[in-house]
N, CA, C and O atoms as CSV, one atom per row, in Angstrom:
chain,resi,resn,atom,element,x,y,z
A,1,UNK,N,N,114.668,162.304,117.119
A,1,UNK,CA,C,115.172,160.983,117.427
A,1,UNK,C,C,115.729,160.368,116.159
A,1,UNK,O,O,115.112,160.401,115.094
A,2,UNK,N,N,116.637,159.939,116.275
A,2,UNK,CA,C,117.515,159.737,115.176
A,2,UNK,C,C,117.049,157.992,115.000
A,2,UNK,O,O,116.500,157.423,115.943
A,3,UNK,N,N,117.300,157.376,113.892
A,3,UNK,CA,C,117.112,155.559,113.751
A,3,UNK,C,C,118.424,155.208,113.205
A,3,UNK,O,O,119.086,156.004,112.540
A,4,UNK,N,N,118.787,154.062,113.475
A,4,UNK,CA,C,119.994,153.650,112.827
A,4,UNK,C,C,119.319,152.178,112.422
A,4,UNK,O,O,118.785,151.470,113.276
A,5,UNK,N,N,119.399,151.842,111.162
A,5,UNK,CA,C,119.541,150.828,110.249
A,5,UNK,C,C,120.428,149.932,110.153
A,5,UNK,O,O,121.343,150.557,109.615
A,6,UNK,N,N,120.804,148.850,110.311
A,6,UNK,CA,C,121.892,147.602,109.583
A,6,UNK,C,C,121.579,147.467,108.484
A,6,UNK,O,O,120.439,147.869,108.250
A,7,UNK,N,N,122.289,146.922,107.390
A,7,UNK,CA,C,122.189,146.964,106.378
A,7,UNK,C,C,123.236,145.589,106.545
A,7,UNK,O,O,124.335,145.465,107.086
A,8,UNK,N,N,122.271,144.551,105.751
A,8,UNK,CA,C,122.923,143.101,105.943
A,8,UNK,C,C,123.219,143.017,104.221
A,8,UNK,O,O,122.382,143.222,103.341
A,9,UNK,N,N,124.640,142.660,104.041
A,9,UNK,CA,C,125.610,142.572,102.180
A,9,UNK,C,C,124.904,140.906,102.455
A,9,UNK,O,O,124.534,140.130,103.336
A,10,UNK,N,N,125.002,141.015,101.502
A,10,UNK,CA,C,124.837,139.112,100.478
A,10,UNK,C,C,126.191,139.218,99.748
A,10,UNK,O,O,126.494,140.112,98.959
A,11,UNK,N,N,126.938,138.209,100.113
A,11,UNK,CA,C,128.427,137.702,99.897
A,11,UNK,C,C,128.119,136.219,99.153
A,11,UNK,O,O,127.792,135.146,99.659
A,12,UNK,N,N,128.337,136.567,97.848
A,12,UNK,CA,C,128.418,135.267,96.750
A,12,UNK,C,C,129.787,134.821,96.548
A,12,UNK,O,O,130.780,135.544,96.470
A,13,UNK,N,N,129.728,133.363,96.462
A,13,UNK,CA,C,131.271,133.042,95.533
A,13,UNK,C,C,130.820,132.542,95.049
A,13,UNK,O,O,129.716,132.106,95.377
A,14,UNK,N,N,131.632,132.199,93.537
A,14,UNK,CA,C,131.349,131.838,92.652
A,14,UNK,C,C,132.513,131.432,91.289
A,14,UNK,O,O,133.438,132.214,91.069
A,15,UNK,N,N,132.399,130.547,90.701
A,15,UNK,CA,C,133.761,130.389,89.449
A,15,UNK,C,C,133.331,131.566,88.830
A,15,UNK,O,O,132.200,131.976,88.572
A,16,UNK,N,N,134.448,132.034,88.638
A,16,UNK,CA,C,134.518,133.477,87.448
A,16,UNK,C,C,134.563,132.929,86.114
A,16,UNK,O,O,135.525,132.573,85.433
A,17,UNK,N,N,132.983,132.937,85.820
A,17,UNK,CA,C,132.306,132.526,84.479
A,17,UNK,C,C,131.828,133.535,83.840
A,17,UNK,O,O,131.481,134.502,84.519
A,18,UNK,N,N,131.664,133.598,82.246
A,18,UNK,CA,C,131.088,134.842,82.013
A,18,UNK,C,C,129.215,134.615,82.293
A,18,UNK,O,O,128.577,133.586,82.074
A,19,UNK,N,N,128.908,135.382,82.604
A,19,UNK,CA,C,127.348,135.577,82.804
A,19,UNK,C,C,126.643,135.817,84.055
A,19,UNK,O,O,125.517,136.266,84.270
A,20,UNK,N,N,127.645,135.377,84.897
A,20,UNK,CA,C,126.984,135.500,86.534
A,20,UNK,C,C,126.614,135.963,87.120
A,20,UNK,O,O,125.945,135.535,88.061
A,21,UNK,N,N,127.015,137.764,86.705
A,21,UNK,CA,C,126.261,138.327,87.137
A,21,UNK,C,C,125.013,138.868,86.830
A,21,UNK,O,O,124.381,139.679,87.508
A,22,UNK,N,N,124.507,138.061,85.112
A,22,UNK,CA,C,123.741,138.501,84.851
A,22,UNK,C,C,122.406,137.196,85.035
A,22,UNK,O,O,121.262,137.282,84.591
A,23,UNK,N,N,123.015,136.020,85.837
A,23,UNK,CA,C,122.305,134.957,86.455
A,23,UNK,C,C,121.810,135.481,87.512
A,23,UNK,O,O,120.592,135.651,87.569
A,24,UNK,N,N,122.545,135.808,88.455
A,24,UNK,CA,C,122.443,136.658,90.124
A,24,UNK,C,C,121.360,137.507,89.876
A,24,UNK,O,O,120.235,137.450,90.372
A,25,UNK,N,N,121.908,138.483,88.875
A,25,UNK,CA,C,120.683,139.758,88.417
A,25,UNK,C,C,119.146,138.980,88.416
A,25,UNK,O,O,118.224,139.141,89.216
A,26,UNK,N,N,119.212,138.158,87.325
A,26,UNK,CA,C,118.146,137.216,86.632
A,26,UNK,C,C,116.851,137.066,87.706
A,26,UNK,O,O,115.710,137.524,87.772
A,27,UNK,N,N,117.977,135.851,88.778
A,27,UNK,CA,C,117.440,135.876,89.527
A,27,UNK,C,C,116.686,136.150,90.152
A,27,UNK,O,O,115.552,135.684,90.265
A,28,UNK,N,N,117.356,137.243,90.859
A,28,UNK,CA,C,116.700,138.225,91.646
A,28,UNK,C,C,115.166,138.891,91.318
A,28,UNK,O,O,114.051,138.965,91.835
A,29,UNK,N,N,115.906,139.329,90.080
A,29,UNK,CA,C,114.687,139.526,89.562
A,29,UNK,C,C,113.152,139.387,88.904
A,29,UNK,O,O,112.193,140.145,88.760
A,30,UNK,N,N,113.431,138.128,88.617
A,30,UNK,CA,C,112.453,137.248,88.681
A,30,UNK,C,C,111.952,136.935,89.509
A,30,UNK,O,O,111.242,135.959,89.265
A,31,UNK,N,N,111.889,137.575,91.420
A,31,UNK,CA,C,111.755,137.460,92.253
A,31,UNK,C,C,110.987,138.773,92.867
A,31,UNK,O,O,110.397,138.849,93.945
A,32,UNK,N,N,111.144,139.659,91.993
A,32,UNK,CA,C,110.844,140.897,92.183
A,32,UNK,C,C,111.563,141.712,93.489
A,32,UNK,O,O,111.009,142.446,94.308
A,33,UNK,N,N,112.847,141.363,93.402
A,33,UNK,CA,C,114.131,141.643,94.321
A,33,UNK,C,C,114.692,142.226,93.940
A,33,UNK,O,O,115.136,141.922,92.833
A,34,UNK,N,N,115.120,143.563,94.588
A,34,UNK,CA,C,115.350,144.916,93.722
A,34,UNK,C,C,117.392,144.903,94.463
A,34,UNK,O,O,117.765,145.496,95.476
A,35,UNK,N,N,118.019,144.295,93.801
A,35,UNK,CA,C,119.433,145.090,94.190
A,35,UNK,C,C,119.551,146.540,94.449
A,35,UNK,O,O,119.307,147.364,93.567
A,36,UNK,N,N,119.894,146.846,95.557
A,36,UNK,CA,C,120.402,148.066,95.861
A,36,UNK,C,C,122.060,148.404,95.617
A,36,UNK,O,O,122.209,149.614,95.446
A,37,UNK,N,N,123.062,147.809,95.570
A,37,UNK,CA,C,124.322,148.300,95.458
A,37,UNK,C,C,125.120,146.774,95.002
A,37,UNK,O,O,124.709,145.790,95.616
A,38,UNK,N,N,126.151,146.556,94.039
A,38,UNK,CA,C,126.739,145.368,93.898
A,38,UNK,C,C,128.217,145.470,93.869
A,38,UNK,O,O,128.444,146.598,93.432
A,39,UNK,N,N,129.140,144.975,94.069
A,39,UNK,CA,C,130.438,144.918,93.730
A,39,UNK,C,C,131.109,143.590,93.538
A,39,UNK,O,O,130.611,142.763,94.302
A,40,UNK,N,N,131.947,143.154,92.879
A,40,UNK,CA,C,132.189,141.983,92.019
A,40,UNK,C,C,133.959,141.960,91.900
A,40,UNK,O,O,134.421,142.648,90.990
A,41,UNK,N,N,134.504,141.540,92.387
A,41,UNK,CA,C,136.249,141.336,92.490
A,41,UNK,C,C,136.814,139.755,92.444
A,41,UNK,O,O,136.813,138.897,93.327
A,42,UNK,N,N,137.328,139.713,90.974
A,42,UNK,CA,C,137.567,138.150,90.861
A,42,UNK,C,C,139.238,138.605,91.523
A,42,UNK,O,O,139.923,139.612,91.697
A,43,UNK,N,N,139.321,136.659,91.788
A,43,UNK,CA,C,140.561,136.502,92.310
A,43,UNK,C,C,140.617,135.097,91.921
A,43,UNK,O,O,139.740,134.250,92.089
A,44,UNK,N,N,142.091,134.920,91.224
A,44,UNK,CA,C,142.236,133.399,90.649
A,44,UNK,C,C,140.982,132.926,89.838
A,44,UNK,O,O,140.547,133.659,88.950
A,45,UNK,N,N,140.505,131.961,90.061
A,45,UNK,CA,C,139.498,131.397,89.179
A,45,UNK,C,C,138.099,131.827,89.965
A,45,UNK,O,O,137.117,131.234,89.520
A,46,UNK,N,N,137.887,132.550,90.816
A,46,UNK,CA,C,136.478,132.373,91.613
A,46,UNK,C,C,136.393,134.140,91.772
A,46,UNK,O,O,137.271,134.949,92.071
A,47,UNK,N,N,134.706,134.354,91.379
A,47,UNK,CA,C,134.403,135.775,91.674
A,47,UNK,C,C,134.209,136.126,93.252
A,47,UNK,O,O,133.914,135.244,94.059
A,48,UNK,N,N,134.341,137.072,93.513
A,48,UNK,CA,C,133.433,137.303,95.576
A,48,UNK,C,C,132.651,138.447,94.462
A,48,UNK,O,O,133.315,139.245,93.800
A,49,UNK,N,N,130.809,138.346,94.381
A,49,UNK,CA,C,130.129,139.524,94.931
A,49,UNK,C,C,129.456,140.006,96.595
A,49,UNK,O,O,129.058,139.225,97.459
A,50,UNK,N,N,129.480,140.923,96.638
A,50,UNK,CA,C,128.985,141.348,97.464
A,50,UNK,C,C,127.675,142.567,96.812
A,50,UNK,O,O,127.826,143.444,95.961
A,51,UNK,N,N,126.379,142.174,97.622
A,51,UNK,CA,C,125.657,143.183,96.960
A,51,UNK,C,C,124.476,143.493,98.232
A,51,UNK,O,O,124.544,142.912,99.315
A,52,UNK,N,N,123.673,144.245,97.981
A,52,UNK,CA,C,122.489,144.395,99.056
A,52,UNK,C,C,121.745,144.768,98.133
A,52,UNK,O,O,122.120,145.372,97.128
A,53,UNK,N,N,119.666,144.157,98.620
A,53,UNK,CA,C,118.873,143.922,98.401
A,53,UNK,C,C,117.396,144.352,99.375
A,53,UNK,O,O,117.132,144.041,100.537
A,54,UNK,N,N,116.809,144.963,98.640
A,54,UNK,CA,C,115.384,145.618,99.434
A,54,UNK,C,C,115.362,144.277,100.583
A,54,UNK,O,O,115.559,144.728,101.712
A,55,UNK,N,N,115.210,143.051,100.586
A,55,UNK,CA,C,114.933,141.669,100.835
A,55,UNK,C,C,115.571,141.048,100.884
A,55,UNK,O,O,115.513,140.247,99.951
A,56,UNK,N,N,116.833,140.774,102.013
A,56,UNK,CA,C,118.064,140.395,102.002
A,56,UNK,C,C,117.741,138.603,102.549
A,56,UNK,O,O,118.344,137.586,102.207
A,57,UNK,N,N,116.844,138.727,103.274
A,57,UNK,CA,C,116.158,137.238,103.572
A,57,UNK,C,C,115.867,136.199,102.034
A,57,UNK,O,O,116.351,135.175,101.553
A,58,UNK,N,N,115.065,136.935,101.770
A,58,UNK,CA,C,114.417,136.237,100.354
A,58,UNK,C,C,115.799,135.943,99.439
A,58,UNK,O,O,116.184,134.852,99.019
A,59,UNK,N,N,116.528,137.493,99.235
A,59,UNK,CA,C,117.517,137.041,98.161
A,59,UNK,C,C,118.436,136.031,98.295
A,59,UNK,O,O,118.814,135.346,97.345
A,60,UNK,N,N,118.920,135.866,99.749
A,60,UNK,CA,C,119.628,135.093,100.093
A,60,UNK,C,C,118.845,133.880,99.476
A,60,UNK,O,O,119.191,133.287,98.455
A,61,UNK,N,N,118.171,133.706,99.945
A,61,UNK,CA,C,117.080,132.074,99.985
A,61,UNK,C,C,117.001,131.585,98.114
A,61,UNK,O,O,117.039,130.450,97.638
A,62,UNK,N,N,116.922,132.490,97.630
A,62,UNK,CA,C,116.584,132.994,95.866
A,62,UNK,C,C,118.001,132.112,95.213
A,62,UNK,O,O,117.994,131.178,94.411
A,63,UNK,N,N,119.378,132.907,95.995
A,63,UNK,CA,C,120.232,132.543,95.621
A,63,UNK,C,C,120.848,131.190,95.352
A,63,UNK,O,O,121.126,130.694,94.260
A,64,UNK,N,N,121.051,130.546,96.918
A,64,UNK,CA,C,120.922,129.309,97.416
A,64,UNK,C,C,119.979,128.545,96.651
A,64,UNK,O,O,120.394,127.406,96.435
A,65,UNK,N,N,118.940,128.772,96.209
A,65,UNK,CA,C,118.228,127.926,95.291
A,65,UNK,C,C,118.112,128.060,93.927
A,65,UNK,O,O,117.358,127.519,93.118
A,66,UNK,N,N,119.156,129.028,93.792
A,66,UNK,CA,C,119.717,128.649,91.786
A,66,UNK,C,C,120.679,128.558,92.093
A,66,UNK,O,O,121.392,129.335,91.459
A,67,UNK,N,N,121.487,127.683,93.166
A,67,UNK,CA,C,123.057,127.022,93.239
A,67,UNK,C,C,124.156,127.967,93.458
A,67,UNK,O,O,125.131,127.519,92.855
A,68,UNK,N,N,124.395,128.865,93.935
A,68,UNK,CA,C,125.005,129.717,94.375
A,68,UNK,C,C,125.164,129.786,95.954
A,68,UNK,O,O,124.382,129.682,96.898
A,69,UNK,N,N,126.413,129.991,95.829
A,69,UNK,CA,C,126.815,130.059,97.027
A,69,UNK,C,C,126.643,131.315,98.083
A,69,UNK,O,O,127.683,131.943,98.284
A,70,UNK,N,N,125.613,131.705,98.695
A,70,UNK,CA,C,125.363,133.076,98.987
A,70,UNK,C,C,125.328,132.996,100.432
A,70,UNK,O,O,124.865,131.993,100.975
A,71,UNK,N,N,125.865,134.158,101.226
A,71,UNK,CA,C,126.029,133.912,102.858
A,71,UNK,C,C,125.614,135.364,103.205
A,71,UNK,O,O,125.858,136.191,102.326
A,72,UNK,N,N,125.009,135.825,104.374
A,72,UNK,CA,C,125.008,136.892,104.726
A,72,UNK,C,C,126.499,137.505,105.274
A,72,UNK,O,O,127.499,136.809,105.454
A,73,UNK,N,N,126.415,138.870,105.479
A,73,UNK,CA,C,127.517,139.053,106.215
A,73,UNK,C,C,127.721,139.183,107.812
A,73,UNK,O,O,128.477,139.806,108.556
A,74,UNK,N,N,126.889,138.470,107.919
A,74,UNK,CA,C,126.856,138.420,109.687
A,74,UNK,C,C,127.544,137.145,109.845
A,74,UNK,O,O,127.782,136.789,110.999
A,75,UNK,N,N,128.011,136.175,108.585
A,75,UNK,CA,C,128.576,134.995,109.087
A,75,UNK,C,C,130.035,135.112,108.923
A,75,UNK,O,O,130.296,136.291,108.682
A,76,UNK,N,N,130.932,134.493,108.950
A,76,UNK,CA,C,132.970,134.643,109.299
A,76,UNK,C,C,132.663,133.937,108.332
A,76,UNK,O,O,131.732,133.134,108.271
A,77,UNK,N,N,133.623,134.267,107.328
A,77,UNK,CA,C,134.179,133.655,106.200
A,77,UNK,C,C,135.712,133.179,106.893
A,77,UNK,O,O,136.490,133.890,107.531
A,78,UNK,N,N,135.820,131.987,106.594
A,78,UNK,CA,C,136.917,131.272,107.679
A,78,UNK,C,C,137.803,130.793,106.020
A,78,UNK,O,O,137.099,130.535,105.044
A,79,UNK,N,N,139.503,130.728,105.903
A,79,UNK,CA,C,140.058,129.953,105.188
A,79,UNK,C,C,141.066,128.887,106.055
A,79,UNK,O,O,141.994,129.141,106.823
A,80,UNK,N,N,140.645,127.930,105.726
A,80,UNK,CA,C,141.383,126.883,106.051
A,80,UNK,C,C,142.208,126.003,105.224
A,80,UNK,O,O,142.290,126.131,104.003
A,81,UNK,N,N,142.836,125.079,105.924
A,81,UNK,CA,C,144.084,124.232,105.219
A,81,UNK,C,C,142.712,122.944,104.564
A,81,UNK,O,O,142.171,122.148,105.333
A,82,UNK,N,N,142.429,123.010,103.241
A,82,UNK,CA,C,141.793,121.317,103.002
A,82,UNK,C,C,142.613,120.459,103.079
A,82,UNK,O,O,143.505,120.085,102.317
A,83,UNK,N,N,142.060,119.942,104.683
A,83,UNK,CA,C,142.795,118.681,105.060
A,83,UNK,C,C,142.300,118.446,106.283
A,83,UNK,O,O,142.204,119.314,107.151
A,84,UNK,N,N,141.787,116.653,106.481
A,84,UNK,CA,C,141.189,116.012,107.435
A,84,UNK,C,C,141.717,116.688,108.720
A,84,UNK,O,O,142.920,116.743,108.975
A,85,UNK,N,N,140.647,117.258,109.605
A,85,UNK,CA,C,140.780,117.802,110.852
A,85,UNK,C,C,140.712,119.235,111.165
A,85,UNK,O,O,140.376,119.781,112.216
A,86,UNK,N,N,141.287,119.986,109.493
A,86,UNK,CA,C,141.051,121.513,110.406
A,86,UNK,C,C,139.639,122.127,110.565
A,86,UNK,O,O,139.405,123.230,111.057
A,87,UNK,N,N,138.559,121.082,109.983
A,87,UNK,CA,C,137.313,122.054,110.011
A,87,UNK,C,C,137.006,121.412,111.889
A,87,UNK,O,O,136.553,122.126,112.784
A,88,UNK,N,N,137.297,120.344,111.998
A,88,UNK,CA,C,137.053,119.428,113.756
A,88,UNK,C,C,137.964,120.468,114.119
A,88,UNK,O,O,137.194,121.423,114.024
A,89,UNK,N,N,139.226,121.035,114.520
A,89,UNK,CA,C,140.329,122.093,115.201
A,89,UNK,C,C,139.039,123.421,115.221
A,89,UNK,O,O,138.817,123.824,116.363
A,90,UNK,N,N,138.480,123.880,114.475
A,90,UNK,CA,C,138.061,125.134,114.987
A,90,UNK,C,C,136.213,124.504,115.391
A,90,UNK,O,O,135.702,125.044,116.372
A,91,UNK,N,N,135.640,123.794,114.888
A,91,UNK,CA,C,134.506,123.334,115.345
A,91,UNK,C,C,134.843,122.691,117.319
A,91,UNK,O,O,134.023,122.481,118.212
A,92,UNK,N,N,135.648,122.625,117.319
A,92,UNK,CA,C,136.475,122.115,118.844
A,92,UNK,C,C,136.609,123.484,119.707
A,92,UNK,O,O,136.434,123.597,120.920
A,93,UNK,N,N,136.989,124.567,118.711
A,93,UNK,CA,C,137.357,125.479,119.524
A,93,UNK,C,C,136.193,126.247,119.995
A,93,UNK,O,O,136.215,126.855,121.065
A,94,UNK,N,N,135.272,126.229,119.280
A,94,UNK,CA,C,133.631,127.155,119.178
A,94,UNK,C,C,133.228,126.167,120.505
A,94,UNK,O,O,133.103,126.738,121.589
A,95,UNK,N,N,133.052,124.909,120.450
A,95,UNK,CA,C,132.730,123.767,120.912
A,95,UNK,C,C,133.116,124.459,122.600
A,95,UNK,O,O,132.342,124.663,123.535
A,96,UNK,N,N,134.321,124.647,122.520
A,96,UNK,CA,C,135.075,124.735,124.224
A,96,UNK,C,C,134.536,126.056,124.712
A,96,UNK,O,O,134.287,126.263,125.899
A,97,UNK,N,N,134.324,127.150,123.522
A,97,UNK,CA,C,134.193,128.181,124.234
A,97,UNK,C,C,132.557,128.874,124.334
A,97,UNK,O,O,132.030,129.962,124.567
A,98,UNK,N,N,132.199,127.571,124.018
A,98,UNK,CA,C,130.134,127.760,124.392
A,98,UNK,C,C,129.740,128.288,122.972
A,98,UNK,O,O,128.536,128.474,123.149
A,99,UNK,N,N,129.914,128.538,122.072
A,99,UNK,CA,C,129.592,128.944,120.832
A,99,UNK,C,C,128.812,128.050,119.980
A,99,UNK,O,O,129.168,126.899,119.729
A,100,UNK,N,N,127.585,128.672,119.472
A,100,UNK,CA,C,126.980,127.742,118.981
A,100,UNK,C,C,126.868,127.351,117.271
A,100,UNK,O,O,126.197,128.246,116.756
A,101,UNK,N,N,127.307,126.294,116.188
A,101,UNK,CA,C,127.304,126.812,115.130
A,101,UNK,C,C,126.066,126.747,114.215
A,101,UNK,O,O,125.775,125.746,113.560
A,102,UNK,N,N,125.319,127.961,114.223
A,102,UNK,CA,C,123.907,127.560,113.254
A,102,UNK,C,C,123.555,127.384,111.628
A,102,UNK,O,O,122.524,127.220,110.975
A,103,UNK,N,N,124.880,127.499,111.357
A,103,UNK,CA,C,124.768,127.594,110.160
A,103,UNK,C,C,126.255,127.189,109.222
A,103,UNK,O,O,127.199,127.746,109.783
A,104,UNK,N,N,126.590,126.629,108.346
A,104,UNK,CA,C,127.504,126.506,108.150
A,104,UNK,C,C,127.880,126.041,106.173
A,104,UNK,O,O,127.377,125.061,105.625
A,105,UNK,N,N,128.540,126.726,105.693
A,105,UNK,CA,C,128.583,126.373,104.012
A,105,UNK,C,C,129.944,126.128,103.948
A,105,UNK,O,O,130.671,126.328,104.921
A,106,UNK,N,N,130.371,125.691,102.835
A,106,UNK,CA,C,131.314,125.362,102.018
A,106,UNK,C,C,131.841,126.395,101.231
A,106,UNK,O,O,131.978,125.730,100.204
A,107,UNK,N,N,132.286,127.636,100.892
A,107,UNK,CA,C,132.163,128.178,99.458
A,107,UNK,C,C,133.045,127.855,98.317
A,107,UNK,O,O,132.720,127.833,97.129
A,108,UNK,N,N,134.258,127.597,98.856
A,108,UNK,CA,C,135.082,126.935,97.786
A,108,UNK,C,C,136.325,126.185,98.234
A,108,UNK,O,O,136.912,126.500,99.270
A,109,UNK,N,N,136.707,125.229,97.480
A,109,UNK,CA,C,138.043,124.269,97.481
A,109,UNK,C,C,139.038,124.579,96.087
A,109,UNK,O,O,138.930,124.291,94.895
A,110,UNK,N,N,139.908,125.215,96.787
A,110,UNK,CA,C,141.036,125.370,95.504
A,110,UNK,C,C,142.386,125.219,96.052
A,110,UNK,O,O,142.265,125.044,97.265
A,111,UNK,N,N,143.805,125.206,95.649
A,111,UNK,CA,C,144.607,125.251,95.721
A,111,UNK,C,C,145.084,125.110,97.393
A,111,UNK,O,O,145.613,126.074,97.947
A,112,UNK,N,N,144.842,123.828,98.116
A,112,UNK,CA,C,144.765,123.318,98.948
A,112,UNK,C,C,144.197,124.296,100.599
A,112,UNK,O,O,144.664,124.297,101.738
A,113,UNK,N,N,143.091,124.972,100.008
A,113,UNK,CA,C,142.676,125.528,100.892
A,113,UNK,C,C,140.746,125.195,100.909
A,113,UNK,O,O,140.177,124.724,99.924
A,114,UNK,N,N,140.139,125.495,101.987
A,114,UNK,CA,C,138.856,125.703,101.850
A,114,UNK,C,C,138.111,127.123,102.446
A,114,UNK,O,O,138.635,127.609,103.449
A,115,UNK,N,N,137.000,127.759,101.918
A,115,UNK,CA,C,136.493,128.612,102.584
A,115,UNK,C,C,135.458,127.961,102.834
A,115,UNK,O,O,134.801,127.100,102.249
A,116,UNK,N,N,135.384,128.704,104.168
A,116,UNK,CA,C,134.421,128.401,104.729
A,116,UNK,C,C,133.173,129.350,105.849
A,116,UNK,O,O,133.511,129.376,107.032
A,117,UNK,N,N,132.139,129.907,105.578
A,117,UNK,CA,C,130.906,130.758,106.345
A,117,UNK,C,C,130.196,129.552,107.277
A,117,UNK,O,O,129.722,128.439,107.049
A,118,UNK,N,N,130.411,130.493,108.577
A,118,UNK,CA,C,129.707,130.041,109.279
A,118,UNK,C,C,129.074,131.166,110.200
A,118,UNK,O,O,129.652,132.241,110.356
A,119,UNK,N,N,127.969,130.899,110.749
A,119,UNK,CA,C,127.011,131.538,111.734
A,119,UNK,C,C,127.058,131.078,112.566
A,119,UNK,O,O,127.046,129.865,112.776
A,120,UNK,N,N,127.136,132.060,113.383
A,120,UNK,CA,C,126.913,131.343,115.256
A,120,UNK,C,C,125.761,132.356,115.982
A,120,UNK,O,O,125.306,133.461,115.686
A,121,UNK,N,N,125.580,131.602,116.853
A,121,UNK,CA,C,125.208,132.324,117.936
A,121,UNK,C,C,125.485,133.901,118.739
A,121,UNK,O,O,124.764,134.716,119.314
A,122,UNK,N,N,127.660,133.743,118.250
A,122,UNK,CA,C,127.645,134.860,119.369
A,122,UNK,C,C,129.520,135.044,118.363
A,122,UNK,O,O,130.656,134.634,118.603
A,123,UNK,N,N,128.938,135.799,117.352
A,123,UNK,CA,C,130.075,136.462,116.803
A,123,UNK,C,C,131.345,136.942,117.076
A,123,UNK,O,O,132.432,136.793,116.517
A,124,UNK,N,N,131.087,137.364,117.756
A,124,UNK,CA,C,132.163,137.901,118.616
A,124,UNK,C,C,133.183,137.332,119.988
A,124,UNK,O,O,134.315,137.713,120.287
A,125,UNK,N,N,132.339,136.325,120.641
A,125,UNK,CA,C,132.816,134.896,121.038
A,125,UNK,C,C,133.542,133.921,120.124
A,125,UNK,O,O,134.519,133.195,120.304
A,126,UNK,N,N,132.891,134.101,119.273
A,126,UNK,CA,C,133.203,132.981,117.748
A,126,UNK,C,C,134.815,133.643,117.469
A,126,UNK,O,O,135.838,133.006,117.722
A,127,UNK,N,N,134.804,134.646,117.062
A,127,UNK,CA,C,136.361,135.420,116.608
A,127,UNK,C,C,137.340,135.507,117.312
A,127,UNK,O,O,138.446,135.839,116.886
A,128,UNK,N,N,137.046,135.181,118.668
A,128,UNK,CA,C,137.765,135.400,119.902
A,128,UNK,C,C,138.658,133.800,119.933
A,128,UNK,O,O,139.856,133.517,119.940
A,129,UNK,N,N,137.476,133.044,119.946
A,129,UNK,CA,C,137.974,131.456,120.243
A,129,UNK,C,C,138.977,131.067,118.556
A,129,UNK,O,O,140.080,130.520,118.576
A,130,UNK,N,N,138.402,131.417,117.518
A,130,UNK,CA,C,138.825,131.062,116.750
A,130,UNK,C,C,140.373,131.699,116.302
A,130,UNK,O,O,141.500,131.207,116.252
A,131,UNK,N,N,139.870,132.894,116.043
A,131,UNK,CA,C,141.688,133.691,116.214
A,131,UNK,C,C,141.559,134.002,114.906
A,131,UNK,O,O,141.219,133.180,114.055
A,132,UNK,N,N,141.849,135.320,114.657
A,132,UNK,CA,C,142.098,136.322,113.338
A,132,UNK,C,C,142.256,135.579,112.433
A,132,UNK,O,O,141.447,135.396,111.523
A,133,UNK,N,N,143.879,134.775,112.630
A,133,UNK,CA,C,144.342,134.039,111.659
A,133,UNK,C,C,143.627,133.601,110.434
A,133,UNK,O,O,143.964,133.947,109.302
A,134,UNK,N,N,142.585,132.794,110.723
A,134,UNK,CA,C,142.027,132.188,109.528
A,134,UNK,C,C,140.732,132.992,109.122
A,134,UNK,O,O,140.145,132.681,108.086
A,135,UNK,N,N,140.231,134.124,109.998
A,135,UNK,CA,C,139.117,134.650,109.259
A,135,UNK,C,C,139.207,136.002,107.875
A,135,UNK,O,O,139.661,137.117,107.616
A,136,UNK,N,N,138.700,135.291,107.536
A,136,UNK,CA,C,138.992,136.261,105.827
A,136,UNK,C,C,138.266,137.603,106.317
A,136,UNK,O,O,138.182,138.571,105.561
């Protein structure tokens, strides 16, 4: 009988500063949170890691509480226009099509855009109502 595993990434953003990843590391580790795999790709002024962790619950939680912006990857990283109404346009659209949103961050505001992670209920409902377009 065979098992199949998920394996849930921790998706950081972050300003591409020098040290961060050795804050993230820090972290973690001071937590006794063992990284299993990391990857790190700046773009413009802001890093994306992506990494996985024995304790993807905890690290997440670890993260978020030394100010980092950390999301699982079960949530849509959404980019939008920053500007009054487009986060109400797709919160409207989840809204119409029974979707529930449980979770929801900010990760960054730059060059008149916002990202944005959110969790729902029903993923795949969520992508449907919302539309490719804006999911990163």
């Amino acid at each position: 009988m065979s098992q199949v595993n998920h394996v849930s990434r921790i998706i950081v953003m972050a300003r591409d500063e020098v040290g961060v990843i050795a804050d993230i590391s820090q972290a973690l580790a001071d937590e006794g949170i063992n990284m299993e795999s990391i990857n790190a790709q700046v773009v413009g002024e802001e890093v994306t890691i992506v990494l996985t962790a024995d304790r993807t619950d905890r690290a997440l939680y670890i993260l978020n509480q030394a100010g980092f912006k950390a999301v699982s990857d079960d949530a849509l990283v959404l980019r939008l226009p920053d500007e009054p109404g487009a986060l109400a346009g797709v919160a409207g659209s989840l809204k119409e099509a029974g979707v529930n949103i449980e979770s929801m961050h900010i990760l960054s505001r730059q060059a008149g855009y916002a990202m944005i992670a959110l969790k729902t209920d029903n993923r795949a409902e969520a992508m449907a109502a919302i539309g490719n377009e804006v999911i990163v």
